[in-house]
C-alpha positions, 0 to 999 in steps of 0.5 A: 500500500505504501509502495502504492502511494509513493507511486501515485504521488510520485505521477502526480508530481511528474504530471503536475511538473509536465503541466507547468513546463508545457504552459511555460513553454512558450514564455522561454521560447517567447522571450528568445525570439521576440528580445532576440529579434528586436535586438538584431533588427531593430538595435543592430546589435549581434546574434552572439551579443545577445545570447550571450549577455541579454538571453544568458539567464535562466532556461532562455540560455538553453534556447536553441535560435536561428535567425532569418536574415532574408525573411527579417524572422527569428524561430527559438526552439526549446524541447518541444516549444517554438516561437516565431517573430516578425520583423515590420518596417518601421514597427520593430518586431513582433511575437505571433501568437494568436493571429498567422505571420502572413495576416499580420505582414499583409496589414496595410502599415502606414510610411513612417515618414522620418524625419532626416536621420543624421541632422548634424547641421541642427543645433540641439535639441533639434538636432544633433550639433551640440554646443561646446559651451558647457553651461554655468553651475557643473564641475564637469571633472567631477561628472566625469568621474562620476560617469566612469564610476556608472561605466565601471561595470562592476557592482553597485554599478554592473551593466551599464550599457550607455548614460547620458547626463543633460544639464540646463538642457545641454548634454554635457556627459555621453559615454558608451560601452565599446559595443554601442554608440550613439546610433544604437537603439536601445531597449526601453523594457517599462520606461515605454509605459511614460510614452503612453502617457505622452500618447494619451496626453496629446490625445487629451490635448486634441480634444478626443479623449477623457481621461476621467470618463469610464472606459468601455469593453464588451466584458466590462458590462457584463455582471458587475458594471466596471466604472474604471477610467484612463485615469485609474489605468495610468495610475495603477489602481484599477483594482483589476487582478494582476500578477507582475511576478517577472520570475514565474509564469504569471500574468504579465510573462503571459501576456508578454510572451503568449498573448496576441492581444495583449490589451484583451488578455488584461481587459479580461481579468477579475475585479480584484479591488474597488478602483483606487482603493489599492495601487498595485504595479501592473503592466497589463492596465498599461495595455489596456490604456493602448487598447483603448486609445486605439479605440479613439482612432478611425482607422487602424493606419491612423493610430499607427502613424500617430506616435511618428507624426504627433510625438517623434517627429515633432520632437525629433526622435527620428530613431523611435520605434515603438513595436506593435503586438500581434494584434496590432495594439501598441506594447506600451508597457514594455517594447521602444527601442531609442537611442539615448539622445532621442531618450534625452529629448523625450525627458527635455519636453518634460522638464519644459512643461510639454513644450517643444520649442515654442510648440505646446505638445502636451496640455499645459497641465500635462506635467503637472498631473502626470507628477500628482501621487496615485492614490494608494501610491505612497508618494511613488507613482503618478500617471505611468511615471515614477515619483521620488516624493516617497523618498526612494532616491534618498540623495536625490531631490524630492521632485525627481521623476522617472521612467524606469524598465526592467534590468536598469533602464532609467530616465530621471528628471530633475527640474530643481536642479534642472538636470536630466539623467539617463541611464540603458543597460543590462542589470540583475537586481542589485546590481545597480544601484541608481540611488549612488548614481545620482548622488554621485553626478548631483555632486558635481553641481556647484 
């Protein structure tokens, strides 16, 4: 008998283990393909580069990938798992799940019409002729040995890729690891989750969207009417259920990794709390919030050339790609690719109150609220930025804002010291320690 029971339990063990494999399947063969794809045709970067720093974790290190230079594809394979992704020009790459390869290359996207690449004849911020002149008030010595210590690549700062320092709207710090320069497009990971919000506001701006109406989803009027509004969405108290755990199979490694439509997938979850009662950190409302932008829009080209003709090109990030998922929706909660310098002036039309020499692109109050404390938040969020008023950054003033990504992507503004940092790389936890380094370049101001 006991024999008996040992065996069944033993089969239960082995089946239930066989399950959660079979599910997370295609999170690992997902996450090679989509990263892997993205980082060859999107920021240039090598097949060996990526495997062997970005993709060399977990079980993805085991993922056997082949890249598809003439179809712009990459298929990863894992046992008995496989994942494809699809390059689209102008769009980045895309991971099919849930729609055909053919279906989503077939789509009428619109010519991304970019402004001229290489504007080296362009003063900056316009383009990339920066003065010499560096601006009163810095001791650019101890910036510079600041930098290096951000470079140095062992802990508390490993990892660092590229970090670029602004000062009274002047770049005066620009330092790349070997393999990268200032042609590289970097990955955004969650900092994109800010650029929705800037979608949004010129949205509002243009008179098409409330941020404080509720929103409408087929589901969302079945049972329990749902009063939940962008506002409730771009500051993480929805109350919908969502799990945000990175190092499981969990809500948002599903929805990343296995899910067409990513908005859908999140739409459809549970009531977990009356909205703004709790503040819970969840990539999925910021699909959401994409899903029904998309809604504002007449037309599926419209809404995709929005991004380039509303925001990129008018502020003159001409490397921006903003990727799409496989229905066609924006990932706003995780998937840009930018060069520093265009990451520098996304942060400068913050630090200028939504304007962009002279022209107003955001609502005059855009700043204002984007950096008003979520309910719930403690000080630590605002409208898909985070806010320094709960004192995370202890070295760091308290009207600090920031984008923030997975691995140690970061963009903070600092308007008291008028002062803009940006920092890409690739970082485990507690490798990095973003607190030292702006204490470190805040030092360096007289």
């Amino acid at each position: 008998m006991k024999k008996r029971i040992a065996f069944f339990s033993l089969l239960i063990i082995l089946l239930s283990a066989g399950f959660y494999l079979n599910a997370l399947m295609p999170v690992i063969t997902g996450y090679a393909a989509k990263n892997l794809a993205s980082g060859v045709f999107v920021a240039g970067r090598t097949q060996e580069a990526l495997e062997n720093e970005d993709l060399n974790f977990s079980v993805i290190k085991f993922t056997v990938n082949k890249v598809d230079f003439e179809k712009k594809e990459v298929v990863s394979r894992f046992l008995w798992g496989k994942s494809k992704a699809i390059y689209i020009e102008g769009f980045g790459c895309t991971l099919v799940e849930d729609y055909d390869d053919d279906e989503i290359r077939a789509r009428l996207y619109p010519q991304q019409h970019v402004l001229p690449e290489r504007p080296d004849t362009i003063a900056w911020p316009a383009g990339d002729l920066i003065a010499d002149r560096v601006p009163e008030g810095i001791n650019i010595e101890k910036l510079n040995q600041a930098v290096e210590l951000v470079m140095s690549d062992t802990v508390p700062f490993k990892g660092t890729f590229a970090v670029m320092v602004v000062y009274k709207g002047q770049p005066v710090a620009e330092v790349y690891r070997d393999d990268f320069n200032r042609d590289t497009r970097f990955l955004s990971w969650s900092m994109a989750k800010s650029f929705t919000n800037t979608l949004i506001g010129i949205r509002v701006k243009q008179g098409l969207l409330n941020i404080h109406e509720p929103l409408s989803f087929a589901g969302w009027n079945v049972g329990t009417p749902r009063e939940i509004t962008m506002n409730n969405l771009m500051q993480m108290n929805s109350g919908l259920e969502w799990n945000e755990d990175y190092g499981n199979l969990s809500d948002v490694t599903i929805m990343l990794h296995k899910e067409g439509d990513m908005g859908a997938f999140a739409e459809e979850k549970d009531v977990a709390a009356q909205h703004e009662e709790v503040w819970y950190y969840s990539s999925g409302t910021t699909n959401i919030a994409c899903l029904a932008l998309r809604q504002t829009f007449p037309s599926d080209p419209d809404y995709w050339s929005f991004p380039r003709k509303e925001l990129f090109n008018k502020i003159g990030m001409r490397s921006a790609v903003f990727e799409l998922d496989a229905s066609g929706t924006f990932v706003g909660s995780s998937y840009l690719y930018a060069t520093m310098r265009d990451y520098a002036r996304f942060a400068l039309l913050y630090m200028n109150g939504g304007s962009w020499l002279g022209e107003q692109i955001l609502p005059d109050d855009w700043v204002d609220y984007t950096t008003q404390p979520a309910k719930g938040s403690d000080g630590k969020y605002g409208a898909f930025f985070w806010l320094n008023q709960s004192g995370s950054q202890p070295d760091a003033p308290a009207d600090t804002y920031s984008c923030k990504g997975h691995d140690g992507q970061s963009i903070f503004m600092i308007p008291s010291r008028d002062l803009v940092v940006i920092r890409t790389g690739y970082s485990k936890k507690g490798e990095f320690d973003n607190n030292l380094m702006l204490k470190e370049i805040l030092n360096s101001l007289e």
